[in-house]
C-alpha positions in Angstrom: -19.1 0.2 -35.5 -20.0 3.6 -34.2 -16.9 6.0 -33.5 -17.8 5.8 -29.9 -16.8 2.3 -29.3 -14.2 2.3 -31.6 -12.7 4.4 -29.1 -13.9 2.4 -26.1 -11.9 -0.6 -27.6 -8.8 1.6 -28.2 -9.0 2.7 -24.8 -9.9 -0.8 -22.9 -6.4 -2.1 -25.0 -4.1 0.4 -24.4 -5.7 0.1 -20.5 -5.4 -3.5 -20.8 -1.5 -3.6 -21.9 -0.4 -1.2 -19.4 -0.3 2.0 -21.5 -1.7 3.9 -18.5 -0.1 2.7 -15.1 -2.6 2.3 -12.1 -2.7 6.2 -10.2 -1.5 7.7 -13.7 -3.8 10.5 -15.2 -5.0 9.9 -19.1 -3.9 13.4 -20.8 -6.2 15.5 -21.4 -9.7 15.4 -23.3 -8.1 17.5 -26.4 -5.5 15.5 -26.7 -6.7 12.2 -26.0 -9.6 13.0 -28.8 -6.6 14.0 -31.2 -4.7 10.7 -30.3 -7.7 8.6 -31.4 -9.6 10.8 -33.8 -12.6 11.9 -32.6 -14.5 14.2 -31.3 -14.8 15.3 -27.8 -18.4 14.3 -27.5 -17.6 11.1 -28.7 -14.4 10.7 -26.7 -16.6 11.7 -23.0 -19.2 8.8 -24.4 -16.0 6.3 -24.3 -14.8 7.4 -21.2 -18.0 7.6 -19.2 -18.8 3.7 -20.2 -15.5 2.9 -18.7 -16.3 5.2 -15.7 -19.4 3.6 -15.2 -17.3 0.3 -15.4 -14.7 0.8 -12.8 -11.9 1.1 -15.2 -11.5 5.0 -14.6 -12.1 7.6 -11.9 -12.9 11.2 -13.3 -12.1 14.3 -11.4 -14.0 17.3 -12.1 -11.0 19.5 -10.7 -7.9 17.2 -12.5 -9.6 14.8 -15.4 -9.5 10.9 -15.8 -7.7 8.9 -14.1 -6.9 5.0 -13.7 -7.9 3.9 -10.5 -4.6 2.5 -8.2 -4.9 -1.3 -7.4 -6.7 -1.9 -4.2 -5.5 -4.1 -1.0 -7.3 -5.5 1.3 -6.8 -7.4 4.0 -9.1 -10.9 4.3 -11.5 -11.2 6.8 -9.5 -12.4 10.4 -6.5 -13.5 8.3 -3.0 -12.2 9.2 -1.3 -11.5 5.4 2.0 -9.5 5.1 1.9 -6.7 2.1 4.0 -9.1 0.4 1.9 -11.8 0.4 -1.5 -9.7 -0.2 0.3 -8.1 -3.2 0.9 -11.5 -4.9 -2.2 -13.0 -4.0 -3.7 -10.3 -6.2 -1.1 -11.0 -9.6 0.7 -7.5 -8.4 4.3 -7.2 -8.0 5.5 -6.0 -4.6 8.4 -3.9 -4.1 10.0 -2.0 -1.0 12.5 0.6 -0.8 14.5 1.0 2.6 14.7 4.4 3.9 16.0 3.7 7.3 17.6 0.9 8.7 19.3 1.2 12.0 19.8 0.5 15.8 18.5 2.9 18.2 17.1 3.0 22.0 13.6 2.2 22.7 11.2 4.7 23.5 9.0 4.4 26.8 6.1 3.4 25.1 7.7 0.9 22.3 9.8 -0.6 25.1 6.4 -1.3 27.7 5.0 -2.5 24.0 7.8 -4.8 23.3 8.3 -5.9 27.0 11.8 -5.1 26.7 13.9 -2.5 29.3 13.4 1.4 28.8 16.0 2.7 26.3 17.0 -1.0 25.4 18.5 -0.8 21.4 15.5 -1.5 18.6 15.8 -1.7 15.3 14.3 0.4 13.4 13.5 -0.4 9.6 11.3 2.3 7.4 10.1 1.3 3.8 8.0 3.3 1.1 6.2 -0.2 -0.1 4.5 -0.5 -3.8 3.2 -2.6 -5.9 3.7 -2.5 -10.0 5.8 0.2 -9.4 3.5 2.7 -7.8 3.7 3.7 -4.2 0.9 2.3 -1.8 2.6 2.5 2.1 5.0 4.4 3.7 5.8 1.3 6.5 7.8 2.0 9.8 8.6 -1.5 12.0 10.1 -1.2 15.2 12.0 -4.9 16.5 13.8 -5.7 20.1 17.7 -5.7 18.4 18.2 -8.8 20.4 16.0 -11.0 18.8 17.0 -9.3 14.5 20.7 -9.3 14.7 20.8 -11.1 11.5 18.2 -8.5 10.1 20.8 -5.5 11.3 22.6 -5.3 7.6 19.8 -7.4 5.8 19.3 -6.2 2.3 15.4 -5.8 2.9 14.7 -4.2 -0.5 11.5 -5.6 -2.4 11.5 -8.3 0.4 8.8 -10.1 3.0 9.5 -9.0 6.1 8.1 -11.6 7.3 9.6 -14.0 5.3 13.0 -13.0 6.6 12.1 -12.5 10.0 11.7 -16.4 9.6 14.6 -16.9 7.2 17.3 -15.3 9.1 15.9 -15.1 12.8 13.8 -18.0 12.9 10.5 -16.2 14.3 7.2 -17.3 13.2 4.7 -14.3 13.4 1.5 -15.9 14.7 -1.0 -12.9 15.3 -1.0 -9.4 15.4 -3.2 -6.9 17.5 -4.2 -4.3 14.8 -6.0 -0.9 15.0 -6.7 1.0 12.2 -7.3 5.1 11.5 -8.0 7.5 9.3 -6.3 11.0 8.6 -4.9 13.6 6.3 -1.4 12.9 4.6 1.0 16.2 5.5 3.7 17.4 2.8 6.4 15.0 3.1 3.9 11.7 3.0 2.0 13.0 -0.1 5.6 13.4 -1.9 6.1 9.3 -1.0 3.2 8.3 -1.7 2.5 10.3 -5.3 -0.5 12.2 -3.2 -1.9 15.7 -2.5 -0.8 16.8 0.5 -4.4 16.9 3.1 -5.1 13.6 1.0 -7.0 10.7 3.1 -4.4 8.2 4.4 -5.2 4.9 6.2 -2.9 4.8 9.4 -2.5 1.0 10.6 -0.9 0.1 14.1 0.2 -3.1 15.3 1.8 -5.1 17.8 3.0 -8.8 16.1 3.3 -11.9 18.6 4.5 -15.2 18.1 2.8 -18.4 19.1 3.9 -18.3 22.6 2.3 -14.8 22.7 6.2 -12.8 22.9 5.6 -9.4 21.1 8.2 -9.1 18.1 7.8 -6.2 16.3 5.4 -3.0 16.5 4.2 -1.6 13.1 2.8 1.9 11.6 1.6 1.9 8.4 0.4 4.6 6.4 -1.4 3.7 3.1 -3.0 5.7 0.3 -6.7 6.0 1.4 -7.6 5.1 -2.5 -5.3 2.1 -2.1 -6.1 -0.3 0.8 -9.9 -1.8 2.5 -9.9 -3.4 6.1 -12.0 -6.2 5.9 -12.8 -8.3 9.3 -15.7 -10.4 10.2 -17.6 -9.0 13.4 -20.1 -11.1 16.0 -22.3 -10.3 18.7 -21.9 -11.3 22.1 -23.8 -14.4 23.3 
């Protein structure tokens, strides 16, 4: 076995087992050739073949990295981050920042079809999965319909799930619109990103079945960490 794959193998195992967390960055090629004793030459042979693989991202600027689990939404299916998480084998997790009653704004109020300056609750989360930050998540819902939710502990928890738990609302649909644009200073420092870094800025209004608007969301995720999927037809 050349020395080259030897420390292909060593690499793919100590990927495999977690050694290296999704987003983290391998040390450097010195080391990393000390640490499994070769030379560089043979180490860049290694790590290309798992470049060319998928398995790691190089960065002509920074050096390797393991690329961070990727989202995606299904194709016309309506999944919270919970749910896409898990349907993926990743752990979810969700860290309240905010959780409080405040007025309405004009525009979240005309959203919400609720009176101007009516109270809201307002619930901010930086959201993960296997412990490394994907979405900084701001939710905005008519206090009247949540007061169960007002001291809820929220942490690592569905939103949806409890929105149904303790409220009884059914989220049935959700107009969605989706942006890109650059993270500023205090994002990048949530989200374990250089500031100016592509983020992925998700807006929605959630309904139930009988089409009453029940929460408004705005969701910033790592560009490198989520994909929009939807299925698109012409007109007849």
């Amino acid at each position: 076995m050349t020395a080259s794959i030897q420390a292909y193998e060593r690499l793919t195992r100590d990927l495999t087992v977690g050694r290296y967390a999704p987003g983290s960055r391998l040390p450097g090629e010195r080391d990393l050739a000390g640490q499994l004793g070769v030379s560089r030459a043979t180490l860049r042979l290694a790590l290309s073949r798992l470049e060319s693989e998928g398995t790691l991202q190089r960065s002509a600027q920074r050096g390797w990295f393991v690329p961070t689990q990727v989202l995606s939404e299904p194709p016309s299916t309506l999944q919270s981050f919970t749910e896409m998480a898990r349907a993926r084998g990743l752990r979810p997790t969700a860290r309240v920042m905010r959780q409080e009653v405040r007025p309405a704004s004009l525009d979240e109020a005309a959203k919400l079809r609720i009176a101007p300056a009516a109270p809201v609750l307002e619930i901010d989360r930086l959201r993960g999965m296997d412990g490394t930050p994907v979405c900084f998540d701001v939710v905005v819902l008519p206090s009247v319909h949540v007061e169960a939710m007002k001291d809820a502990d929220l942490t690592d928890r569905s939103l949806y799930d409890e929105l149904r738990r303790l409220c009884g609302i059914e989220v049935h649909r959700s107009a969605y619109t989706l942006m890109a644009e650059s993270a500023d200073a205090d994002l990048a420092r949530l989200l374990g990103i250089t500031a100016g870094a592509p983020v992925l800025v998700g807006d929605e209004v959630a309904y139930t079945a009988d089409g009453t608007p029940v929460l408004i969301g705005h969701n910033k995720y790592r560009g490198d960490a989520y994909r929009f999927e939807a299925d698109l037809f012409r007109r007849a």
